[in-house]
N, C-alpha and C positions, 0 to 999 in steps of 0.2 A: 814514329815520326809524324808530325802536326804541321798543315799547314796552317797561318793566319790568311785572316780572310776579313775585309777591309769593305763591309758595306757600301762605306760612303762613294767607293767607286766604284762599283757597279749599278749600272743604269739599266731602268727594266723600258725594253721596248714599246713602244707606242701602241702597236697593237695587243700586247699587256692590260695595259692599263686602263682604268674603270672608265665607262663612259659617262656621263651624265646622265643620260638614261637608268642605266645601273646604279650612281648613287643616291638616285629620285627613290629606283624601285626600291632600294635596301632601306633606306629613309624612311620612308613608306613604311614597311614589312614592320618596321623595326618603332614605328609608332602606334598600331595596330596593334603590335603585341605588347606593349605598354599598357594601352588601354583595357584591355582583355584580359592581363593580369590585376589592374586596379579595379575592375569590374570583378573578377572570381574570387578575389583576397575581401573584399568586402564583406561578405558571409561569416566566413570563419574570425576576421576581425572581431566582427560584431558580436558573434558566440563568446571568444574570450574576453572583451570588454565584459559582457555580460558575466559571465562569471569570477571575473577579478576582482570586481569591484575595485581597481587601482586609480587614483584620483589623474595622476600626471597621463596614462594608461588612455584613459576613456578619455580627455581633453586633447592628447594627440590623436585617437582617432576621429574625434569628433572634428577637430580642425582638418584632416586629411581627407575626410567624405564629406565635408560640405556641400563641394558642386552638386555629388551625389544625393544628398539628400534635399539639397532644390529644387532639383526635377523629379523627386517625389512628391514634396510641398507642394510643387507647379501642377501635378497630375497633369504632363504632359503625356499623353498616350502614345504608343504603347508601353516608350520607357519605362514609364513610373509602374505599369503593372507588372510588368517583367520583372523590374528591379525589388519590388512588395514582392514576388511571388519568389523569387532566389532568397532574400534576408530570409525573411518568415518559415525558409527551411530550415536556418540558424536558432532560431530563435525560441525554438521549443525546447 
């Protein structure tokens, strides 16, 4: 025996429900760990560009690290040497 169960009317309490606070912090969290992926995936990126040799391959990662690779260009410090010192793990 199954009951149905009718989302739409059910209403979640006020004290429930996220505060702005909370969808700043998630927000937040949740753009940080973007960044920190696009910054760790760079490395290995670049190792298999490098070893593909695939033309479409190396131009989409080449367009996707750009920014990344301007603030190398910039030798803005300490970025750029951080960022030179992670690749150049890849790279050998």
């Amino acid at each position: 025996m199954t009951t149905e169960f009718d989302s739409s009317t059910t209403t979640i309490p006020d004290a429930e429900k996220p505060t702005l606070t909370q969808k700043a912090g998630v927000s937040g969290m949740c753009f940080v760990a973007f960044l920190l992926l696009y910054l760790f995936m760079s490395g290995p990126l670049v190792w298999m560009e490098g070893k593909m040799k695939f033309g479409p391959f190396s131009k989409s990662v080449k367009t996707m690290y750009a920014p990344l690779a301007q603030v190398v260009k910039s030798d803005l410090k300490p970025a750029s040497s951080v960022i030179k010192a992670y690749i150049g793990l890849f790279k050998k």
